[in-house]
PyMOL Python script that loads the backbone (N, CA, C, O; Angstrom):
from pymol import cmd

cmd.read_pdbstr("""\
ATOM      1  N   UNK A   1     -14.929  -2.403  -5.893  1.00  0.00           N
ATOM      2  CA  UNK A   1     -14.290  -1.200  -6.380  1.00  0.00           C
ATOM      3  C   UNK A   1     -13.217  -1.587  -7.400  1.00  0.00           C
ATOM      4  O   UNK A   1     -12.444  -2.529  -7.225  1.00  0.00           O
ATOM      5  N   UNK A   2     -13.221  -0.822  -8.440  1.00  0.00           N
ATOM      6  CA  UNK A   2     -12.049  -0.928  -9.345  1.00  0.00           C
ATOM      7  C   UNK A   2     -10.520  -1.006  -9.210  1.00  0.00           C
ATOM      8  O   UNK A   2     -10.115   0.148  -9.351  1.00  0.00           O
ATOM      9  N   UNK A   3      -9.762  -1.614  -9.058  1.00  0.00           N
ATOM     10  CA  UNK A   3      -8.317  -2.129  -8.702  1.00  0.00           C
ATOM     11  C   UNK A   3      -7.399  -0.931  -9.007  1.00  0.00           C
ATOM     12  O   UNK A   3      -6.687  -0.576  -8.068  1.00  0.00           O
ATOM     13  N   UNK A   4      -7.252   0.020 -10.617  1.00  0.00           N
ATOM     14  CA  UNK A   4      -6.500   0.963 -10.667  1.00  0.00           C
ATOM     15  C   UNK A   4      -6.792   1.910 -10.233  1.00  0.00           C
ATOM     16  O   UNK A   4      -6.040   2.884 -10.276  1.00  0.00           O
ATOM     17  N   UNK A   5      -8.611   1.959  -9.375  1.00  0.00           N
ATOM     18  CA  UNK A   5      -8.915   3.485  -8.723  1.00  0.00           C
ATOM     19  C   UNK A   5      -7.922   3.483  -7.499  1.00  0.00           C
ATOM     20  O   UNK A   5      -7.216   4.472  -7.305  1.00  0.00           O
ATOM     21  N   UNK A   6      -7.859   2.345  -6.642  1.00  0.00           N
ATOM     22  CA  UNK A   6      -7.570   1.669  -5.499  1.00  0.00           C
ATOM     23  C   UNK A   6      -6.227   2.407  -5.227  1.00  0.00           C
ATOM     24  O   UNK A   6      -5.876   3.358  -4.529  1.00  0.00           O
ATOM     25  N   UNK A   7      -5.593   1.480  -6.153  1.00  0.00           N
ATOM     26  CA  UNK A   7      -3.692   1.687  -6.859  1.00  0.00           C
ATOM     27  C   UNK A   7      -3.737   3.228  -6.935  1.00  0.00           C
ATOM     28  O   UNK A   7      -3.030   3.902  -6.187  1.00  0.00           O
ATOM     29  N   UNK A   8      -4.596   3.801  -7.866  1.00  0.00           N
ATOM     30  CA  UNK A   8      -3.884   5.337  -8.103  1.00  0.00           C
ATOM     31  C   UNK A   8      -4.366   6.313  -6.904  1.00  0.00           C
ATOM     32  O   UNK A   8      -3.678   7.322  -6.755  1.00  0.00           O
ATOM     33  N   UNK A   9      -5.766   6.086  -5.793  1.00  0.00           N
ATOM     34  CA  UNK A   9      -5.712   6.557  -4.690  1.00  0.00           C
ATOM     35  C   UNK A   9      -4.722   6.190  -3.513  1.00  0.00           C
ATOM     36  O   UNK A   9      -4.776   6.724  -2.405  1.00  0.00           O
ATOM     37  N   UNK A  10      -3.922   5.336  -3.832  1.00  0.00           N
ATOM     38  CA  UNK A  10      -2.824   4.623  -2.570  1.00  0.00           C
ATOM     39  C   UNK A  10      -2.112   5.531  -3.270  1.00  0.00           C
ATOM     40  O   UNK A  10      -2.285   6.731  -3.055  1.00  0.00           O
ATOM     41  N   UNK A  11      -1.481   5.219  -3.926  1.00  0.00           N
ATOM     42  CA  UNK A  11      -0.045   6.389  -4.498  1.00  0.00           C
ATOM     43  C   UNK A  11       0.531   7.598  -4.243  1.00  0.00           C
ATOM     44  O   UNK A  11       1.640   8.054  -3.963  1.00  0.00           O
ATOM     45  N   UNK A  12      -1.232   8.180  -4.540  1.00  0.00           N
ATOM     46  CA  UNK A  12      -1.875   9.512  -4.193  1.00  0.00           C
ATOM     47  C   UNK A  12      -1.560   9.593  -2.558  1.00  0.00           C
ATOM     48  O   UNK A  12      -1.311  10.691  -2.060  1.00  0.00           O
ATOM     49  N   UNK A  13      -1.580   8.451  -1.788  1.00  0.00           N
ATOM     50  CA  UNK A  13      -2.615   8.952  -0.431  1.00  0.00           C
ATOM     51  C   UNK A  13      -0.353   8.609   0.314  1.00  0.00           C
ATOM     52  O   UNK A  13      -0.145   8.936   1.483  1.00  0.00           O
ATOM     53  N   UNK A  14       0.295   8.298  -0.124  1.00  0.00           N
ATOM     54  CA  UNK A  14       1.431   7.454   0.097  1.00  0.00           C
ATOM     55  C   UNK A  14       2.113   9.153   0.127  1.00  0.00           C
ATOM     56  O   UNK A  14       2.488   9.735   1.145  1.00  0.00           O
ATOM     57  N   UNK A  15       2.134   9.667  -1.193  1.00  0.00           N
ATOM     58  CA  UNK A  15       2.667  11.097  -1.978  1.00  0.00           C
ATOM     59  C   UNK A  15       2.741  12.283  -0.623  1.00  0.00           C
ATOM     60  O   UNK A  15       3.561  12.902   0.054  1.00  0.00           O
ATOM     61  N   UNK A  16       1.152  12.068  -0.807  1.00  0.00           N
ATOM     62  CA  UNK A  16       0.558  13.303   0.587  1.00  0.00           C
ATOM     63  C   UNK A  16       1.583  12.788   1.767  1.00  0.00           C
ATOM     64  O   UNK A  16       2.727  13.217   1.913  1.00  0.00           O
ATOM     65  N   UNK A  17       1.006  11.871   2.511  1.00  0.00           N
ATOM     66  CA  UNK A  17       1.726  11.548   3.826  1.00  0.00           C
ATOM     67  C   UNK A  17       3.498  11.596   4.032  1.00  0.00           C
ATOM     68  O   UNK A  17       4.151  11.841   5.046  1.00  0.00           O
ATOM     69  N   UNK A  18       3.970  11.239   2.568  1.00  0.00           N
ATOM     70  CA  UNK A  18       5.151  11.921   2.975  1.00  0.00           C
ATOM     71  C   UNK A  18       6.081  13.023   2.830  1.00  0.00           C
ATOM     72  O   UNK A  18       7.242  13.343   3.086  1.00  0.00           O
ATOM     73  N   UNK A  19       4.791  13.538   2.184  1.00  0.00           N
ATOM     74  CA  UNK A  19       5.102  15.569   2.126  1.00  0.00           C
ATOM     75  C   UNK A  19       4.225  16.295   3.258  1.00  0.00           C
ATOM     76  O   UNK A  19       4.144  17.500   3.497  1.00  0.00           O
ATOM     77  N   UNK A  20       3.686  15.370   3.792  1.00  0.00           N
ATOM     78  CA  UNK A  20       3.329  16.384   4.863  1.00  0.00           C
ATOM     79  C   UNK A  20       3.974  16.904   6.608  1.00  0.00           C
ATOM     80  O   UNK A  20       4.014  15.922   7.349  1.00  0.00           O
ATOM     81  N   UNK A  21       4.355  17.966   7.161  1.00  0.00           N
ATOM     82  CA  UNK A  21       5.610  17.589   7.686  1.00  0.00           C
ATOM     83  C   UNK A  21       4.096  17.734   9.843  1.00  0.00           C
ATOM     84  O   UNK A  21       4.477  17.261  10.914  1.00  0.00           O
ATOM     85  N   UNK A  22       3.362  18.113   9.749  1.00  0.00           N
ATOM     86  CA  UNK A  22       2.344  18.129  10.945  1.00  0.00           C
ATOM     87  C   UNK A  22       2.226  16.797  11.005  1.00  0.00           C
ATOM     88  O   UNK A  22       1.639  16.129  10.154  1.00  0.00           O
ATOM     89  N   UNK A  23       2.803  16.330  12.059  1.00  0.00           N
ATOM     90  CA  UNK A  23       2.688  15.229  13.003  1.00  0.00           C
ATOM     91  C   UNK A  23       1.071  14.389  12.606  1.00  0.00           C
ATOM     92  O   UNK A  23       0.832  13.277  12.137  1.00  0.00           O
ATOM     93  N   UNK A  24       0.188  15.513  13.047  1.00  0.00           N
ATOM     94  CA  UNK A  24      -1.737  14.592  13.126  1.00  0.00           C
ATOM     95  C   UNK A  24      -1.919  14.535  11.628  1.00  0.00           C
ATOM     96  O   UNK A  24      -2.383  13.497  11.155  1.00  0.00           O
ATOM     97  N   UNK A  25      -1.695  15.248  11.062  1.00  0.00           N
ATOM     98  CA  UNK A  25      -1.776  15.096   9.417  1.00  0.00           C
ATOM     99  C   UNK A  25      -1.097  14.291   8.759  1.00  0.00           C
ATOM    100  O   UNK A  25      -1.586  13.794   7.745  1.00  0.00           O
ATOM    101  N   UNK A  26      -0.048  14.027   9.095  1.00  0.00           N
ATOM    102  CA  UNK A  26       0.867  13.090   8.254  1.00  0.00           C
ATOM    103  C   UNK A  26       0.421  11.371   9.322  1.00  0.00           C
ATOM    104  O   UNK A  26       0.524  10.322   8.686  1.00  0.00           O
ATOM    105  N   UNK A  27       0.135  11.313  10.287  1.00  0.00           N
ATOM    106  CA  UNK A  27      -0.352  10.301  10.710  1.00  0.00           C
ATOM    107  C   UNK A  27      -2.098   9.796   9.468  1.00  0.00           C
ATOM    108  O   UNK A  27      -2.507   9.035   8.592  1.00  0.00           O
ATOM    109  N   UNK A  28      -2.441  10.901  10.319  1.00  0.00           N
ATOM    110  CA  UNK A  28      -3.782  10.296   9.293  1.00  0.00           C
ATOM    111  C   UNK A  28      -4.019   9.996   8.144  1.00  0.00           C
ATOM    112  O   UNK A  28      -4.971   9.323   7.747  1.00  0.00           O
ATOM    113  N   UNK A  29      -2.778  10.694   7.230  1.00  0.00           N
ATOM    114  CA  UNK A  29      -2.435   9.662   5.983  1.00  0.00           C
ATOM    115  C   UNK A  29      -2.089   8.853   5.986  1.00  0.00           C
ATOM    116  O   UNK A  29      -2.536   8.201   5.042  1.00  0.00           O
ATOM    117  N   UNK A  30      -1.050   8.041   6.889  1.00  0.00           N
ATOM    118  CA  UNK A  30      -0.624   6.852   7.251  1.00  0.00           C
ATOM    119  C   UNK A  30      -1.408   6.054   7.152  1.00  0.00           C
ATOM    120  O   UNK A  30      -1.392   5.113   6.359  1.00  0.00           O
ATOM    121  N   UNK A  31      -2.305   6.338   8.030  1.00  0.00           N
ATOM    122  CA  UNK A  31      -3.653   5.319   8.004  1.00  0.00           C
ATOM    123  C   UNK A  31      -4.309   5.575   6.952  1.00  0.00           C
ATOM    124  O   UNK A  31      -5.242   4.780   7.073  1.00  0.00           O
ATOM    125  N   UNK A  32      -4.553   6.337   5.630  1.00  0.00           N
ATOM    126  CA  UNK A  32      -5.316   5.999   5.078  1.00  0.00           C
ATOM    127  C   UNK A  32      -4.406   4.825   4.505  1.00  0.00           C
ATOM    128  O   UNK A  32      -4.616   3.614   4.577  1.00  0.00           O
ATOM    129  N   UNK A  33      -3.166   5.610   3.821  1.00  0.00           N
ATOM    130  CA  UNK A  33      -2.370   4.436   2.920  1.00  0.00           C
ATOM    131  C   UNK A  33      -2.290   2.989   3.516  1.00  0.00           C
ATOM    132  O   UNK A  33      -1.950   2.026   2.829  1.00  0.00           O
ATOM    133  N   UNK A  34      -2.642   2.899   4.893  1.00  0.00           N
ATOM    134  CA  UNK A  34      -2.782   1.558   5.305  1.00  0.00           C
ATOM    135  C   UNK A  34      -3.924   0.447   5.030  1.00  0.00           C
ATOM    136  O   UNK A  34      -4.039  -0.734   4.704  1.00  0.00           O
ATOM    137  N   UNK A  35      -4.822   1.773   5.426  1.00  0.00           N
ATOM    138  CA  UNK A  35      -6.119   1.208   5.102  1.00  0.00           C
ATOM    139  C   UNK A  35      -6.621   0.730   3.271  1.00  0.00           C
ATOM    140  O   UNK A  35      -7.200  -0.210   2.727  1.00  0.00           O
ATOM    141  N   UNK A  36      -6.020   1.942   2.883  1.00  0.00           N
ATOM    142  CA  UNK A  36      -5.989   0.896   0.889  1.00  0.00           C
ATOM    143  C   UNK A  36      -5.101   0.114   0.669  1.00  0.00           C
ATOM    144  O   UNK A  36      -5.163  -0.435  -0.431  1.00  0.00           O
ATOM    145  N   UNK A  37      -4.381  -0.119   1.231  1.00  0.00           N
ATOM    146  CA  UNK A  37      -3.300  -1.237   1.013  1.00  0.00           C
ATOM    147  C   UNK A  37      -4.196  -2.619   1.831  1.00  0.00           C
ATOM    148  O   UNK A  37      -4.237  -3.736   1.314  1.00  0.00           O
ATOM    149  N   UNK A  38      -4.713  -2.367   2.858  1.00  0.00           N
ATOM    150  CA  UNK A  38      -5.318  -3.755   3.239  1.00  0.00           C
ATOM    151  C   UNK A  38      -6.467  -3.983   2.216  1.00  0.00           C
ATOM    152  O   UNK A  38      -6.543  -5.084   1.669  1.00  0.00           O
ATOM    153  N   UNK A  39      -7.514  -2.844   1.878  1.00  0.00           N
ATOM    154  CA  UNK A  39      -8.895  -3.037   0.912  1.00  0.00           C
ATOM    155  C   UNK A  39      -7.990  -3.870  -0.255  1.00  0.00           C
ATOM    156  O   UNK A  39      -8.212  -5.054  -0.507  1.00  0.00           O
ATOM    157  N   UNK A  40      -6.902  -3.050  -0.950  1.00  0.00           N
ATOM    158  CA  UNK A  40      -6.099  -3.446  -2.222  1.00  0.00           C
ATOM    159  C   UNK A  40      -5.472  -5.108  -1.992  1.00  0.00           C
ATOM    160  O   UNK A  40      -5.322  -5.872  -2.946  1.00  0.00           O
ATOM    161  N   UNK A  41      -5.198  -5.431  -0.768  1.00  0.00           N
ATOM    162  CA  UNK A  41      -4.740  -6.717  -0.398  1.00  0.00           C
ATOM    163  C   UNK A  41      -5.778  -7.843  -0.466  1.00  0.00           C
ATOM    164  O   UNK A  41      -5.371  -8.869  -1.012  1.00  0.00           O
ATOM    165  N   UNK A  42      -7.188  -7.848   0.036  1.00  0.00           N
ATOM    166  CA  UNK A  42      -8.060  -8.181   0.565  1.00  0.00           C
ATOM    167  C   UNK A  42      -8.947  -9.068  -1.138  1.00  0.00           C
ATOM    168  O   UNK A  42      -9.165 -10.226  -1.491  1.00  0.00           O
ATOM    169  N   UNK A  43      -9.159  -7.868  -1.643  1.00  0.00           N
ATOM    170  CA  UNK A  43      -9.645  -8.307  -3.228  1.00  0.00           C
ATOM    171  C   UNK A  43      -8.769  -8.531  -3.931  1.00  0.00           C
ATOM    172  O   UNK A  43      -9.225  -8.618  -5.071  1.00  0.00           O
ATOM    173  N   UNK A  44      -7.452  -8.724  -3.916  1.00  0.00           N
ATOM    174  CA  UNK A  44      -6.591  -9.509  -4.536  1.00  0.00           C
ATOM    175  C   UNK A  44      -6.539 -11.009  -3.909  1.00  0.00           C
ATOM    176  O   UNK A  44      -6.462 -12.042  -4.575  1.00  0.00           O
ATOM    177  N   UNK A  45      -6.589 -10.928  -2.674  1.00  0.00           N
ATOM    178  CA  UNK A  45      -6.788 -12.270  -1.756  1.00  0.00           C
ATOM    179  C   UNK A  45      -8.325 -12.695  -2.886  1.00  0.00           C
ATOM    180  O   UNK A  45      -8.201 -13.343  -3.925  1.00  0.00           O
ATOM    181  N   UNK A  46      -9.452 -12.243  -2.452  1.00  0.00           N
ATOM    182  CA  UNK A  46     -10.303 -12.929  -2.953  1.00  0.00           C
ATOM    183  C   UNK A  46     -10.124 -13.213  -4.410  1.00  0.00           C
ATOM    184  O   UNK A  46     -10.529 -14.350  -4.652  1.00  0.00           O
ATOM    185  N   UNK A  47      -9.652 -12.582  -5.505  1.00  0.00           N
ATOM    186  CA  UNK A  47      -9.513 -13.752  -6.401  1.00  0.00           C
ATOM    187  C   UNK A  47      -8.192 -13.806  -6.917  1.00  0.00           C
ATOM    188  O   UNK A  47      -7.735 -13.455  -8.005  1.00  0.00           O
ATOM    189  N   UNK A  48      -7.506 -14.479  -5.593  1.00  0.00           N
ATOM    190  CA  UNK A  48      -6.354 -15.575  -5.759  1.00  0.00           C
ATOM    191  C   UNK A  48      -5.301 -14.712  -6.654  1.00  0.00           C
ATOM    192  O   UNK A  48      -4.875 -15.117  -7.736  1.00  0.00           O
ATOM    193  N   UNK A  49      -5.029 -13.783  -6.209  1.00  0.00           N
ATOM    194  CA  UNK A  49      -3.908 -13.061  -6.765  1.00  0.00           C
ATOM    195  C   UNK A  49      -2.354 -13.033  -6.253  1.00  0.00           C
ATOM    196  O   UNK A  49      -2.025 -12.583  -5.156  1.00  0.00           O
ATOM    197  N   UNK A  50      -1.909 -13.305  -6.726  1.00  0.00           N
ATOM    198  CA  UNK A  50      -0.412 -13.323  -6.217  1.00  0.00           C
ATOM    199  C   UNK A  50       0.195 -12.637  -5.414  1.00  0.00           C
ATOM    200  O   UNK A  50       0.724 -12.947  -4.347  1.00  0.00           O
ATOM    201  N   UNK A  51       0.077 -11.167  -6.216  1.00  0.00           N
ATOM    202  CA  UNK A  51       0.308 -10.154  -5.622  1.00  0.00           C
ATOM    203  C   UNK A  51       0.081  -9.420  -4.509  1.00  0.00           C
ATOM    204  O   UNK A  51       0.600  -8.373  -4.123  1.00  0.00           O
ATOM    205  N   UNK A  52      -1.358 -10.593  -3.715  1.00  0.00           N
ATOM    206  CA  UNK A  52      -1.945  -9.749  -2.612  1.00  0.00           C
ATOM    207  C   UNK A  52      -1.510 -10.125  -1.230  1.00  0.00           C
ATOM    208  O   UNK A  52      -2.179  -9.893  -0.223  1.00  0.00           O
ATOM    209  N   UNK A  53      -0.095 -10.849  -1.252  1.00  0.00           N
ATOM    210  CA  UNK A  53       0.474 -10.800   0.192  1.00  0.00           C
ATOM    211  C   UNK A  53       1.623  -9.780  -0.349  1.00  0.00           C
ATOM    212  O   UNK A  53       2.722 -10.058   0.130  1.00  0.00           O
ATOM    213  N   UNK A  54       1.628  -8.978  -0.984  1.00  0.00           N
ATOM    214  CA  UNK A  54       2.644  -7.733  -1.069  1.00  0.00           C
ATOM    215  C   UNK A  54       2.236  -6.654  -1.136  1.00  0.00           C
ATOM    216  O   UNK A  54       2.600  -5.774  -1.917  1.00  0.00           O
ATOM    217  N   UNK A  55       1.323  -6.596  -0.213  1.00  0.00           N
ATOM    218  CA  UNK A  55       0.547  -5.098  -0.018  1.00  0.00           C
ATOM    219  C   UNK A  55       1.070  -4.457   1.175  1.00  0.00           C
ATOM    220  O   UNK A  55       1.068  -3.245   1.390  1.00  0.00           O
ATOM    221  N   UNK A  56       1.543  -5.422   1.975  1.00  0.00           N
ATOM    222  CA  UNK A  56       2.114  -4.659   3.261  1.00  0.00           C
ATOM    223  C   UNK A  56       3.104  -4.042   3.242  1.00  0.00           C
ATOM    224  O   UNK A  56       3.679  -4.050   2.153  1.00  0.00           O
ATOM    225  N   UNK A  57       3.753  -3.253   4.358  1.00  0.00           N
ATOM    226  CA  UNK A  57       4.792  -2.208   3.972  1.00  0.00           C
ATOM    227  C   UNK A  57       5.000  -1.469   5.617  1.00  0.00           C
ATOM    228  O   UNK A  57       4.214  -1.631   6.550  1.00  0.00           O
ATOM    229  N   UNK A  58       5.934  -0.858   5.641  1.00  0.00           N
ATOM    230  CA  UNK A  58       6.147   0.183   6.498  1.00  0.00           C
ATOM    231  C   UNK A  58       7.074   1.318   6.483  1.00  0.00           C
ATOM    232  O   UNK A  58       7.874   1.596   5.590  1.00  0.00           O
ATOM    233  N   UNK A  59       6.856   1.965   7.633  1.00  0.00           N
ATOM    234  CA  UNK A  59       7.267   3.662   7.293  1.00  0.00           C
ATOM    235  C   UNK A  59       8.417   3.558   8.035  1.00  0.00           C
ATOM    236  O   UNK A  59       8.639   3.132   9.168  1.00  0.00           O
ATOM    237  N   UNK A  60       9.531   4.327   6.632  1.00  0.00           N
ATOM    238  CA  UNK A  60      10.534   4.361   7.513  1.00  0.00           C
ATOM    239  C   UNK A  60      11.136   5.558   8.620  1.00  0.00           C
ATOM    240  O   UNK A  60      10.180   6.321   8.759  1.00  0.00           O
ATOM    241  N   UNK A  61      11.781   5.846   9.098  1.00  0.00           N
ATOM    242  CA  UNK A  61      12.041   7.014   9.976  1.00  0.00           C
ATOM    243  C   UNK A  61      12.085   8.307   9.267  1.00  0.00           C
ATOM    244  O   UNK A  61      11.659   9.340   9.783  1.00  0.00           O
ATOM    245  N   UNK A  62      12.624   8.250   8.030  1.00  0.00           N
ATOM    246  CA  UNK A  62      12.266   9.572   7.499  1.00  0.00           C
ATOM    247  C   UNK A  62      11.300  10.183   6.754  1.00  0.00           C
ATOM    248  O   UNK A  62      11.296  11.134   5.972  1.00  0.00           O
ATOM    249  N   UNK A  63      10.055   9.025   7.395  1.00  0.00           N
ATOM    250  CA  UNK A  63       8.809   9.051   6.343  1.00  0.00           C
ATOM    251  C   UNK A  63       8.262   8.579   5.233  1.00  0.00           C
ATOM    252  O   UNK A  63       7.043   8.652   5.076  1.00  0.00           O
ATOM    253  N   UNK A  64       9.107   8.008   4.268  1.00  0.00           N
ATOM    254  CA  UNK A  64       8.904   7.291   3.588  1.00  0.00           C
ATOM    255  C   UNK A  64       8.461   5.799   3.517  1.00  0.00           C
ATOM    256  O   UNK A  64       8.974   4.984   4.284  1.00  0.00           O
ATOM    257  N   UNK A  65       7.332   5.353   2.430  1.00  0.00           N
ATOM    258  CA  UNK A  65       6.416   4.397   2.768  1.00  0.00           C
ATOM    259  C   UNK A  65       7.406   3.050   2.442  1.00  0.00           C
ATOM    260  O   UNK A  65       7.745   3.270   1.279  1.00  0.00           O
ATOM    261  N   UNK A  66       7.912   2.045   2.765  1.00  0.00           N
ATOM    262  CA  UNK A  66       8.670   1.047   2.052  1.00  0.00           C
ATOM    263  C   UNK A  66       7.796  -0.353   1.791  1.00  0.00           C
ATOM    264  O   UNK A  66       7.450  -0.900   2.838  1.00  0.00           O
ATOM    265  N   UNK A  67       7.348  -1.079   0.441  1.00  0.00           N
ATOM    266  CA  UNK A  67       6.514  -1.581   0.527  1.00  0.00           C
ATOM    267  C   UNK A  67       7.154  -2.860   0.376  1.00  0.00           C
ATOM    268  O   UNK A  67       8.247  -2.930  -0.187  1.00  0.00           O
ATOM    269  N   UNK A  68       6.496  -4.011   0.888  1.00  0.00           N
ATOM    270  CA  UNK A  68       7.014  -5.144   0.610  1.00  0.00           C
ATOM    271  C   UNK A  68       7.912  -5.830  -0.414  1.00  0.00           C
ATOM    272  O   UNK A  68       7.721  -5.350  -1.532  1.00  0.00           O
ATOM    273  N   UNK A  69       8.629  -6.586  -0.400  1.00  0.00           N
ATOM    274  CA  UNK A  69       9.078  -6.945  -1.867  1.00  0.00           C
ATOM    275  C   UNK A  69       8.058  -7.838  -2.286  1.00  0.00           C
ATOM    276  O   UNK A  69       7.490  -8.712  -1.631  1.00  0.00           O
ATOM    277  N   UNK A  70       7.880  -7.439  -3.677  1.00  0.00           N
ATOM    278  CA  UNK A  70       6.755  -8.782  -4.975  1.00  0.00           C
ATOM    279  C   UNK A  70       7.527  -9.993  -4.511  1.00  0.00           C
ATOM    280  O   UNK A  70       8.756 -10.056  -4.475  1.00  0.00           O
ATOM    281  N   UNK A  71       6.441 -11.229  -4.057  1.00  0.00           N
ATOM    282  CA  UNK A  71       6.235 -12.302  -4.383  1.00  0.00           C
ATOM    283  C   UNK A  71       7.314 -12.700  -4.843  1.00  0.00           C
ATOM    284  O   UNK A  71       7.980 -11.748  -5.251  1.00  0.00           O
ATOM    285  N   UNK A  72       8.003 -14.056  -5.023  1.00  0.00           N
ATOM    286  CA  UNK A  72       8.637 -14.995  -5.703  1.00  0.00           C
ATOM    287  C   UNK A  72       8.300 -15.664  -6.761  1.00  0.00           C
ATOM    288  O   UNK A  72       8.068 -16.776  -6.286  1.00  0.00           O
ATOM    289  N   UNK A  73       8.120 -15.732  -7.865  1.00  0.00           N
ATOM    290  CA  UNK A  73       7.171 -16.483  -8.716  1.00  0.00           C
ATOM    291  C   UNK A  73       7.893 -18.005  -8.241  1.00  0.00           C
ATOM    292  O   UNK A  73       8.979 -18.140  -7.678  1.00  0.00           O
ATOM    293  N   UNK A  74       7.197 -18.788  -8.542  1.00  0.00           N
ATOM    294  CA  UNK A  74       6.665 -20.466  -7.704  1.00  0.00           C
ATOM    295  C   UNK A  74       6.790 -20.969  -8.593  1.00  0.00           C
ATOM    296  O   UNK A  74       7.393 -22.028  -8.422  1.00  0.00           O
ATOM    297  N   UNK A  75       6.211 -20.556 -10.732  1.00  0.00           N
ATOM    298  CA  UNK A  75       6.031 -21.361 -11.636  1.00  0.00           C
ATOM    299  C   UNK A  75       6.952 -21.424 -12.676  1.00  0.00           C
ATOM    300  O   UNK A  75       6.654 -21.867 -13.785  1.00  0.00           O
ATOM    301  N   UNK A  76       8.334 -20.898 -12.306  1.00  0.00           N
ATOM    302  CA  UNK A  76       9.578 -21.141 -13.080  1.00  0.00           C
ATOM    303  C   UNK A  76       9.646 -22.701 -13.672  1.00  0.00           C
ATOM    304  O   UNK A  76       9.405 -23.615 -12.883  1.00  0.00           O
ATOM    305  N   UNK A  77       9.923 -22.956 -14.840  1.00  0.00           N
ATOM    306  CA  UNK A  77      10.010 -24.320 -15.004  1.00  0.00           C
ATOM    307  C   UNK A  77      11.338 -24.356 -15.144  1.00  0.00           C
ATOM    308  O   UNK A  77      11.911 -25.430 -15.325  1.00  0.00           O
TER     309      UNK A  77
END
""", "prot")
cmd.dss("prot")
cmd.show_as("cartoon", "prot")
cmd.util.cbc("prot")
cmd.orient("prot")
């Protein structure tokens, strides 16, 4: 699957879940945004992307998604 469909359905799916204020509804967005964040992690893993141990994240108490901080770059000279 294409990387910016991925990115602009997480965003999308991040947006929803924390405007939605029903408990089962705003869960099941949770999980989607979880679930594209691991697909989005996964094919960055496979080709050796930097970026793909900063896919993880969690929700904070007032709903909002908080996502990892980016990587350290390693190749400063």
């Amino acid at each position: 699957m294409d990387l910016n469909k991925l990115y602009f359905q997480h965003q999308i799916a991040v947006i929803q879940a924390a405007n939605v204020n029903e408990r089962r509804h705003r869960d099941c967005n949770r999980a989607k945004v979880d679930v594209l964040a691991r697909e989005i992690e996964g094919i960055q893993a496979q080709l050796n992307a930097r970026a793909a141990n900063t896919w993880g994240g969690h929700w904070l108490p007032d709903g909002q998604w908080m996502p990892m901080s980016p990587a350290k770059s390693h190749d400063a000279a």
